[in-house]
Every structure is written in structure tokens, then in C-alpha cells.
MIDOSE-1310 file (N, C-alpha, C; in nm, 2 decimals, decimal comma, always signed):
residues 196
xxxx	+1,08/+0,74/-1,16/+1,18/+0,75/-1,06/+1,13/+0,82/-0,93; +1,16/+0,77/-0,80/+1,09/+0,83/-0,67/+1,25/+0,92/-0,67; +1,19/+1,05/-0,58/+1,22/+1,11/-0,54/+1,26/+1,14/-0,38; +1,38/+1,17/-0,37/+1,39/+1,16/-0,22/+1,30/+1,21/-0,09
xxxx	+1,25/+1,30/-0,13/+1,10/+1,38/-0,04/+1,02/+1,25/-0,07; +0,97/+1,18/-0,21/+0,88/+1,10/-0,19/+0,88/+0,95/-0,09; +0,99/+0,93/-0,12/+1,07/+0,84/-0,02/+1,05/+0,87/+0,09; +1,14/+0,99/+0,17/+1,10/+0,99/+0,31/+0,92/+1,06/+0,35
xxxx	+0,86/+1,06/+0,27/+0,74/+1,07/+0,26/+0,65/+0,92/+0,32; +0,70/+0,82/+0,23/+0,60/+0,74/+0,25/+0,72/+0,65/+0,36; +0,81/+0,72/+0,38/+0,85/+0,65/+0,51/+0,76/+0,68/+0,60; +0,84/+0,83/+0,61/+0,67/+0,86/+0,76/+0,57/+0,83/+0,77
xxxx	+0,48/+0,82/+0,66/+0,35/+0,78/+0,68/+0,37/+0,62/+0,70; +0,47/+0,53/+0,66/+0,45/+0,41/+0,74/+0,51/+0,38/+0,85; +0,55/+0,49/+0,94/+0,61/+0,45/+1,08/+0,53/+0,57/+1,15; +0,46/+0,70/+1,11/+0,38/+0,73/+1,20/+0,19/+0,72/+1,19
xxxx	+0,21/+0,79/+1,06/+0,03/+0,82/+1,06/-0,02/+0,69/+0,98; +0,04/+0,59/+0,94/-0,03/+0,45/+0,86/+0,07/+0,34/+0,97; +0,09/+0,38/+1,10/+0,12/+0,22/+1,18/+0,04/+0,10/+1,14; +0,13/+0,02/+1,12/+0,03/-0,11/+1,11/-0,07/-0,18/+1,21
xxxx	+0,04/-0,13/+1,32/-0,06/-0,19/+1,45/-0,15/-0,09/+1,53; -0,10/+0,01/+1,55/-0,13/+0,14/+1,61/-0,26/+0,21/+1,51; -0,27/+0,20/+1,40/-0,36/+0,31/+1,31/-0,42/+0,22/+1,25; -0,36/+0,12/+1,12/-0,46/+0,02/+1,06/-0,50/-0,07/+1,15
xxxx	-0,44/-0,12/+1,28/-0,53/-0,24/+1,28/-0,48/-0,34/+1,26; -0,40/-0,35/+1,17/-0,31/-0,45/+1,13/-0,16/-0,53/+1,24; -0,13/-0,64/+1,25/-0,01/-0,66/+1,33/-0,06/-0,74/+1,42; -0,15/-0,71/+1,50/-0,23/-0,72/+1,67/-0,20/-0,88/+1,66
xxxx	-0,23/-0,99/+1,60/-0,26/-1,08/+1,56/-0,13/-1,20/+1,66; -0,05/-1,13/+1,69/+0,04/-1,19/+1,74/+0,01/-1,27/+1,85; +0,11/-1,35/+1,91/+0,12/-1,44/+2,00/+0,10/-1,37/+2,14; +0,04/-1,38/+2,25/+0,03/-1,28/+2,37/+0,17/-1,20/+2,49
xxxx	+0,27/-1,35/+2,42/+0,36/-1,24/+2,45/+0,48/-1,17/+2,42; +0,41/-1,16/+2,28/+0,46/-1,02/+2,24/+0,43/-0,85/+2,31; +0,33/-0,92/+2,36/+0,23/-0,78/+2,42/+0,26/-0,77/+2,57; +0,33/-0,84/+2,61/+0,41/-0,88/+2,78/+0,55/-0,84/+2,83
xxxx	+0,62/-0,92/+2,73/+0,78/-0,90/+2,71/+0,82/-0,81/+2,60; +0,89/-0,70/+2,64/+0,97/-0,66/+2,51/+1,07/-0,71/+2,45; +1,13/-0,80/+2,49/+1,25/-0,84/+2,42/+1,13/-0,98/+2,29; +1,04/-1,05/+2,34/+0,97/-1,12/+2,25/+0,88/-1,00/+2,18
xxxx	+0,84/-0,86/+2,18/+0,80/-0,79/+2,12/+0,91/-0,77/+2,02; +1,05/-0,72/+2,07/+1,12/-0,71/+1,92/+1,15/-0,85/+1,83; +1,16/-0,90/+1,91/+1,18/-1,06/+1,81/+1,05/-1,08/+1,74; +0,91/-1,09/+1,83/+0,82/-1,06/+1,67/+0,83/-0,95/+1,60
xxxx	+0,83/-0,84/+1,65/+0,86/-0,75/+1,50/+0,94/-0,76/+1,38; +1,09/-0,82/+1,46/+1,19/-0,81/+1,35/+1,13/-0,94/+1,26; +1,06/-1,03/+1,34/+1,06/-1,14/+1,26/+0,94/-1,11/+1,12; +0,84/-0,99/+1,22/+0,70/-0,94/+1,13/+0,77/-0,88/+1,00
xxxx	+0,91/-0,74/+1,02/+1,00/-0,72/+0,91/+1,05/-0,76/+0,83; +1,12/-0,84/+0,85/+1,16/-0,95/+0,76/+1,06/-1,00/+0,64; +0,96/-1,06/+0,72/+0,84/-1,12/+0,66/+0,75/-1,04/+0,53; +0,75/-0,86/+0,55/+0,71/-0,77/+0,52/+0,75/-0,74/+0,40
xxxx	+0,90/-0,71/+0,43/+1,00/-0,71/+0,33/+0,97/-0,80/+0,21; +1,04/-0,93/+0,26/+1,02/-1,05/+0,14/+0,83/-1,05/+0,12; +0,79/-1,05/+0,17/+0,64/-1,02/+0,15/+0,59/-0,96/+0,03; +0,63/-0,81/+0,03/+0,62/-0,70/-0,03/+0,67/-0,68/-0,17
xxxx	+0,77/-0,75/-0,17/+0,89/-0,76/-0,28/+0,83/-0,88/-0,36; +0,81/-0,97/-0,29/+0,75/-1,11/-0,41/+0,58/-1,07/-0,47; +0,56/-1,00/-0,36/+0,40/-0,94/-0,43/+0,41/-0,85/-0,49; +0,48/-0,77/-0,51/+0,52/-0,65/-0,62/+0,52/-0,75/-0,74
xxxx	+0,62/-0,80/-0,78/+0,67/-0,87/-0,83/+0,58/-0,96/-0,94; +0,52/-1,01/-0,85/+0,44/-1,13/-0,90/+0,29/-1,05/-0,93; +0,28/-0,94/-0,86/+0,17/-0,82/-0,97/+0,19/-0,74/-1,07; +0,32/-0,74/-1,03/+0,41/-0,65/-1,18/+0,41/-0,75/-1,31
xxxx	+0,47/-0,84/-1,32/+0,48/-0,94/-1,40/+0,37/-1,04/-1,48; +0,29/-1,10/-1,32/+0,23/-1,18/-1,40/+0,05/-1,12/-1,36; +0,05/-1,11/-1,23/-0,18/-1,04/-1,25/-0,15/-0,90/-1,33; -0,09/-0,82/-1,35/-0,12/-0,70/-1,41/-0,08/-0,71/-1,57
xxxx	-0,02/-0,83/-1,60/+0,03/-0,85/-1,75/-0,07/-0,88/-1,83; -0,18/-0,99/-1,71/-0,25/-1,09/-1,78/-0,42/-1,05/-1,73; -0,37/-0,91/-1,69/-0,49/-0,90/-1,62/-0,65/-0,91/-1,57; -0,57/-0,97/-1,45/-0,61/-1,09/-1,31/-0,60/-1,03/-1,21
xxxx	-0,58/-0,86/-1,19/-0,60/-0,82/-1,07/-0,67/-0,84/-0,99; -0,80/-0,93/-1,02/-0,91/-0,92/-0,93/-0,84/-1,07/-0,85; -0,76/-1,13/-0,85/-0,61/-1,22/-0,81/-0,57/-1,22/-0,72; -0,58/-1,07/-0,69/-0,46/-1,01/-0,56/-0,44/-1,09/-0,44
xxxx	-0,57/-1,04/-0,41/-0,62/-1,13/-0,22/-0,56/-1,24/-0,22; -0,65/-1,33/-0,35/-0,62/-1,48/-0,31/-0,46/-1,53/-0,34; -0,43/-1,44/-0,43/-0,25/-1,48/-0,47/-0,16/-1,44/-0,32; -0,21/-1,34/-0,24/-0,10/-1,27/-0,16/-0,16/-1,31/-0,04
xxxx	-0,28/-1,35/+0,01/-0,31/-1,46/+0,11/-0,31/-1,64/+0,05; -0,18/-1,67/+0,01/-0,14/-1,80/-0,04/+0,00/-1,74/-0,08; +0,07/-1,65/-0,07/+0,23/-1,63/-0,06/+0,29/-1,58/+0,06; +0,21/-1,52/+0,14/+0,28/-1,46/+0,26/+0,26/-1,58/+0,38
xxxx	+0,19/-1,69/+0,41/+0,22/-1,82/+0,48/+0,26/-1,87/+0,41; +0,32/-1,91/+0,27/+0,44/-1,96/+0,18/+0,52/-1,95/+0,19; +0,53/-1,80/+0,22/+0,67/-1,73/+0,26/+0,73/-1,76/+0,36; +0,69/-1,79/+0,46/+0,66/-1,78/+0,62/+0,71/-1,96/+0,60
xxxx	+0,65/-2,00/+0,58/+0,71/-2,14/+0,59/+0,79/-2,18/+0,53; +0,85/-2,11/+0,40/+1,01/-2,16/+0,36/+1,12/-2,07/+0,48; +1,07/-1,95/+0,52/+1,17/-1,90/+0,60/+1,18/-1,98/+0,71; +1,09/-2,06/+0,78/+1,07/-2,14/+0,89/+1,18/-2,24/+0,90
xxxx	+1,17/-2,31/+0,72/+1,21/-2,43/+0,68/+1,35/-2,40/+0,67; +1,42/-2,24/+0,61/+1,50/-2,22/+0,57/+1,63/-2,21/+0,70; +1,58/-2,14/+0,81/+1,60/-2,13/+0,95/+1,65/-2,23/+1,00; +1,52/-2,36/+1,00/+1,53/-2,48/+1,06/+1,69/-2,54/+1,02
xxxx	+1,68/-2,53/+0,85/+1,81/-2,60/+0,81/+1,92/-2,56/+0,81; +1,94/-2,44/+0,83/+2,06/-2,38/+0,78/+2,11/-2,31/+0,94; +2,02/-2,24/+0,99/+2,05/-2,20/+1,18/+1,99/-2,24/+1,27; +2,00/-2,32/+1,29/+1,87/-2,41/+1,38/+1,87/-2,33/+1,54
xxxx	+2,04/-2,27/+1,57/+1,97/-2,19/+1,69/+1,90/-2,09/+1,70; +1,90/-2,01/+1,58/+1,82/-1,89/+1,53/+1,67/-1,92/+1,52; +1,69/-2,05/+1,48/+1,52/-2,11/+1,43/+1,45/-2,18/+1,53; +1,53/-2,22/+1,67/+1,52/-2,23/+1,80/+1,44/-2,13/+1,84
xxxx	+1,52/-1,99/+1,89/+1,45/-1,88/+1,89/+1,34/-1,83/+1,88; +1,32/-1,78/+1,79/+1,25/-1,75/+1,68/+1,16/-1,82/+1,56; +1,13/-1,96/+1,62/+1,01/-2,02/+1,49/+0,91/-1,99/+1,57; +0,84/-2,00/+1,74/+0,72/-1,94/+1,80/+0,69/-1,80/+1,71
xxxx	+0,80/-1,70/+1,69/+0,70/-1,57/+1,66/+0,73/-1,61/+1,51; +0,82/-1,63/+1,42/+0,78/-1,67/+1,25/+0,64/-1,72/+1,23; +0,55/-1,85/+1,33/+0,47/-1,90/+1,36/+0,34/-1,79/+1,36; +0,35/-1,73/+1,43/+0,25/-1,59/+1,48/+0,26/-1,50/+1,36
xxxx	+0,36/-1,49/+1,29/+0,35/-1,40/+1,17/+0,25/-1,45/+1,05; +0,27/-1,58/+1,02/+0,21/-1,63/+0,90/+0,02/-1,64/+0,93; -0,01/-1,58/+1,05/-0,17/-1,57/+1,03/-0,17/-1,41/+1,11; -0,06/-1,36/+1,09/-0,05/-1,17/+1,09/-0,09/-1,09/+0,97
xxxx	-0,20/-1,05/+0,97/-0,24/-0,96/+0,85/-0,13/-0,83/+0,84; -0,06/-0,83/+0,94/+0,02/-0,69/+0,89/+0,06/-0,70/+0,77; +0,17/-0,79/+0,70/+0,25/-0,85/+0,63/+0,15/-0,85/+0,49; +0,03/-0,94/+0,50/-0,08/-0,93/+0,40/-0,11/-0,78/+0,37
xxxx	-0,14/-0,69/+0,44/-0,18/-0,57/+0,42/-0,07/-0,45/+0,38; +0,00/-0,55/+0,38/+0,13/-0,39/+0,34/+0,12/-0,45/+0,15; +0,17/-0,58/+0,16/+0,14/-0,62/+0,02/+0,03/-0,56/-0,07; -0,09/-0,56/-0,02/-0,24/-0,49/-0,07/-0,20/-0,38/-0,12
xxxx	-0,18/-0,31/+0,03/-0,14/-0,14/+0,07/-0,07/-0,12/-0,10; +0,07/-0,17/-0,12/+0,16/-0,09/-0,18/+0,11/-0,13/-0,34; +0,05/-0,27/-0,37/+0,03/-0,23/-0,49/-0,09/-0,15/-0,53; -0,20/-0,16/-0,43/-0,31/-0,10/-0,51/-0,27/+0,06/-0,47
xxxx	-0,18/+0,15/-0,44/-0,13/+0,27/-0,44/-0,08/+0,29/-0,53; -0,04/+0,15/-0,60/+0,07/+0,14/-0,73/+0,17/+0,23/-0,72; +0,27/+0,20/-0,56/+0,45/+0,23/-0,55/+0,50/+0,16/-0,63; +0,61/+0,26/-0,64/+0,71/+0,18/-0,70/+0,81/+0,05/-0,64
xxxx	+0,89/+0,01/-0,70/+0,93/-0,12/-0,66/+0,99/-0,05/-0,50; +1,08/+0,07/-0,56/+1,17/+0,17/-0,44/+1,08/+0,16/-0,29; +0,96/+0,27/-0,36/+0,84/+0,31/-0,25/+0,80/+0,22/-0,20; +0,78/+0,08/-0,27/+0,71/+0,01/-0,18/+0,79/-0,09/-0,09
xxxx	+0,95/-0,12/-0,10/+1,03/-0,13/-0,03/+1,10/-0,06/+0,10; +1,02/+0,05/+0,08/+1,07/+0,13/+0,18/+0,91/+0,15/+0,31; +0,83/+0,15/+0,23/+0,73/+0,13/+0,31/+0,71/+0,00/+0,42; +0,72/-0,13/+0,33/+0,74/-0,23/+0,40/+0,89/-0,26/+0,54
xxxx	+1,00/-0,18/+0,49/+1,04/-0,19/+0,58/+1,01/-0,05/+0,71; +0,99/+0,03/+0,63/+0,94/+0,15/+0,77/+0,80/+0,07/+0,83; +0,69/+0,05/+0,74/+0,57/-0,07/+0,80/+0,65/-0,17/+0,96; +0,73/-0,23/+0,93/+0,82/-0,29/+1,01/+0,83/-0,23/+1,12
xxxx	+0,95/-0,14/+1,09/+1,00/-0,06/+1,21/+0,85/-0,04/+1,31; +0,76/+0,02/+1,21/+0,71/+0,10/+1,30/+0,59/-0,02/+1,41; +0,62/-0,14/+1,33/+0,49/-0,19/+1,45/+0,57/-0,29/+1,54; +0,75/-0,27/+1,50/+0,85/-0,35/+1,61/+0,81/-0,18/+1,73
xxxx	+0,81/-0,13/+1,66/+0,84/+0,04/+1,80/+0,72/+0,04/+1,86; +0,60/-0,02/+1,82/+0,44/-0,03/+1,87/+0,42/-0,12/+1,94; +0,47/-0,26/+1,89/+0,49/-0,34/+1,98/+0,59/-0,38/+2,12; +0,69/-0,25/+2,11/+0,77/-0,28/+2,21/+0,74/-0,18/+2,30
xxxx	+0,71/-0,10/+2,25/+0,65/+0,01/+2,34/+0,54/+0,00/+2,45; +0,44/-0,11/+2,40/+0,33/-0,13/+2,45/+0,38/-0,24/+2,57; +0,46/-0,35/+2,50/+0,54/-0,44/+2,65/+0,58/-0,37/+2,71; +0,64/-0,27/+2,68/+0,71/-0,21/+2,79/+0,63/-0,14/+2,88
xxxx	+0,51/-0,01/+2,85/+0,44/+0,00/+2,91/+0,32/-0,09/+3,00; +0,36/-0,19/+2,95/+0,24/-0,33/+3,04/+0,32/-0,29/+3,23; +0,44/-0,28/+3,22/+0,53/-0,25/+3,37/+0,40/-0,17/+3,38; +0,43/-0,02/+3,35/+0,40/+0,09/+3,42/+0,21/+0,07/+3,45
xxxx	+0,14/+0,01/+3,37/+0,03/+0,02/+3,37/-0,07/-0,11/+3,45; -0,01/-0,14/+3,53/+0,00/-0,25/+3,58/+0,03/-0,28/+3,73; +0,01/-0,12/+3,78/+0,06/-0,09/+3,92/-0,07/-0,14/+3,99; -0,07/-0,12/+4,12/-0,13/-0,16/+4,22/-0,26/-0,06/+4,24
xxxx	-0,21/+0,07/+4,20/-0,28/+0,18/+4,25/-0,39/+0,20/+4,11; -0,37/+0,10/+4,01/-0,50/+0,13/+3,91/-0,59/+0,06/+4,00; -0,74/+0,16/+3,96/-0,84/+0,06/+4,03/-0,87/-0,07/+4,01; -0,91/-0,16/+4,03/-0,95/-0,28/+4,03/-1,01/-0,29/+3,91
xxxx	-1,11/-0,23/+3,85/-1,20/-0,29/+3,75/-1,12/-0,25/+3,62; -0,99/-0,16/+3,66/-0,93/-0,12/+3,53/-0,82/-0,25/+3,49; -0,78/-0,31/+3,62/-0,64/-0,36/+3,59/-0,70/-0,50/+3,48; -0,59/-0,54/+3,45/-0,60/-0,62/+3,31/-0,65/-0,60/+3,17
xxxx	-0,69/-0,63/+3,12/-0,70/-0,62/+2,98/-0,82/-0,43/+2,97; -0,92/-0,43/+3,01/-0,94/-0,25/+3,04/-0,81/-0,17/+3,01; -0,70/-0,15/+3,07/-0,60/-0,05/+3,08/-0,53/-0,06/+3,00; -0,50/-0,18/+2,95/-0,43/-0,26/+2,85/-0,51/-0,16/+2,72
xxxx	-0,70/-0,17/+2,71/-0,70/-0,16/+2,59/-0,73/+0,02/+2,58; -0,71/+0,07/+2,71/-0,68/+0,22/+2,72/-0,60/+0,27/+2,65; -0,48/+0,21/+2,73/-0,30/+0,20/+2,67/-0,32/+0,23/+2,52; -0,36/+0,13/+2,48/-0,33/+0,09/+2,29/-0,43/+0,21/+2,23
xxxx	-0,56/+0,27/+2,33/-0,62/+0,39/+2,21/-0,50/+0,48/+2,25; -0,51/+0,56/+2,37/-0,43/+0,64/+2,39/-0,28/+0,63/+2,29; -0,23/+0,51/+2,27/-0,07/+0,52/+2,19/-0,15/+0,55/+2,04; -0,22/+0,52/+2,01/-0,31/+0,49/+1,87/-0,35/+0,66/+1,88
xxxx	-0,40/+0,68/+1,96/-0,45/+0,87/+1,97/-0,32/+0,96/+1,93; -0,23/+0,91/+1,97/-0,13/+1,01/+1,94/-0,05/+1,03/+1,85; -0,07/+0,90/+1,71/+0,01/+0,87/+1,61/-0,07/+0,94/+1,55; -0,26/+0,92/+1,54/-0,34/+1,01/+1,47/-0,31/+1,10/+1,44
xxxx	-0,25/+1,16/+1,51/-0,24/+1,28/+1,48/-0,11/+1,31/+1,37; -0,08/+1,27/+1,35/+0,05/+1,29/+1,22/-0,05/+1,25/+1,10; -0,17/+1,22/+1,07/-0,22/+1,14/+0,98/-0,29/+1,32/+0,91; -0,22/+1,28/+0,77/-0,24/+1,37/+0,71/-0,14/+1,45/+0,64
xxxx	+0,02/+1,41/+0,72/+0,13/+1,48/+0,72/+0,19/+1,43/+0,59; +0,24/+1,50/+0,53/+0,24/+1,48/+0,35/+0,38/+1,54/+0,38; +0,48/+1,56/+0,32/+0,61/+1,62/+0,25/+0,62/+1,67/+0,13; +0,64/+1,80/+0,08/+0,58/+1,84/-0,04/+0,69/+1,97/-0,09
């Protein structure tokens, strides 16, 4: 049984000091304008959340049950890179049929998710920590939050960073990849932060 400290524990560490996009590394993978627009920054993320969620939950699941019963852990990779674009494509499919103006929307960034290692890496992340079904549901969705808040944060700073008055050799992708240590520098710093 998790505990409510442990809970909001591995919340924080998945929306500050373990960002998917910001600290692992993970997420980046997206379509370019996610990184431009924030309103297509939150529409990839929520779509990355979603993804993460059911992601997380079928790979729990399908490690709990059947590679750790029959043990085939060494399984993982290849089982959870061959469910998370499975996944991704019945939600596509599911969208298409059932809300097609939703899946209008939103099939470009569902698209961009299914070759997003965020979603693959939370899967990894939570079983080889061996959470619980709780923990690792909560991680995946804080995982979420935090790389929709990374990734909208950063569109939105594209305005400010993007002025006239940067020098010449900085403007474009330079400032851009300033931007992302500096946001990345300051999440660091929570890394370590435990609740106890």
C-alpha cells in the first residue's frame, strides 16, 4: 500500500526533478510546432498524457501478469516499444471513428507521440523501480503534466526570445537551445528532493 507522502513524492519528482523533457531528455521528439505555438504545445502534451497514462497502465500490467510471471523480463524493451505505437494507433483509430472532429485536431500530434520516447520511458521508468500499480499511475500522469508545462512554457517563451535585440549569431535555434538548458538548469535543482 503507497502512502500519501509516497504519492506526492513521486509526483514531484515527475513534474519537477525527473521532467521528461526538461531533465531526462525524453518528450523532445515532437512535431516543430509544438516548440512554436502554445496552444499545439498543449494539445501535444495532453495528447503525450493520455498516451502515458494508457501507456503505463497496459505496461504495468502486461509486466505484472505475463514477463514477470513467466520470467521474460529481459522482454521489456521489445514488448513496450511494440505497445506504446499500438496504443497510439488504436487511439488514432478510436478518435477517427468515434470523434472525428477531435481526431481532426489532434491526429498530427497523436502522430508525433507514437515515435515519442517520453511515453516509452515512463513505461521502463515505473516498472524497473517496481511502483506500484497507484505510483506508477500517478507518475505517468504527473510525467504528463509536467512535459505539457515544459512544453508550453518553452512556446511561449519562443515570443520573448526572439526579439530583435538578440544578436544575430544567437537568434534561432542558439537561443532556442539556451532557453531549454537554462529551463532544464532550474528544474535541476529540485533533483534530489525526496519527502520523508
Amino acid at each position: 500500500m503507497n502512502t500519501t507522502l509516497e504519492l506526492v513524492g513521486v509526483a514531484l519528482a515527475a513534474l519537477l526533478s525527473e521532467n521528461m523533457v526538461l531533465v531526462s531528455c525524453m518528450g523532445i521528439g515532437t512535431h516543430r510546432e509544438s516548440f512554436q505555438s502554445p496552444r499545439e504545445a498543449i494539445r501535444t502534451g495532453s495528447c503525450l498524457t493520455v498516451v502515458m497514462v494508457f501507456g503505463v497502465l497496459l505496461a504495468w500490467l502486461f509486466d505484472y501478469f505475463v514477463l514477470a510471471q513467466f520470467g521474460m523480463e529481459y522482454f521489456r524493451l521489445l514488448a513496450f516499444s511494440l505497445l506504446i505505437p499500438g496504443l497510439v494507433a488504436l487511439l488514432r483509430r478510436f478518435l477517427a471513428v468515434c470523434v472525428p472532429e477531435l481526431s481532426r485536431r489532434m491526429d498530427a500530434n497523436l502522430a508525433s507521440i507514437s515515435t515519442n520516447c517520453a511515453a516509452l520511458g515512463a513505461a521502463l521508468l515505473v516498472v524497473q523501480r517496481s511502483y506500484s500499480l497507484g505510483s506508477a499511475m500517478i507518475f505517468a500522469l504527473c510525467g504528463g503534466v509536467g512535459a505539457t508545462l515544459a512544453l508550453a512554457s518553452f512556446a511561449s517563451l519562443q515570443k520573448e526570445v526572439d526579439l530583435n535585440r538578440c544578436p544575430r549569431v544567437f537568434r534561432g535555434v542558439p537561443i532556442q537551445l539556451i532557453t531549454a538548458g537554462l529551463m532544464a538548469m532550474a528544474l535541476v535543482g529540485y533533483y534530489g528532493l525526496y519527502l520523508e
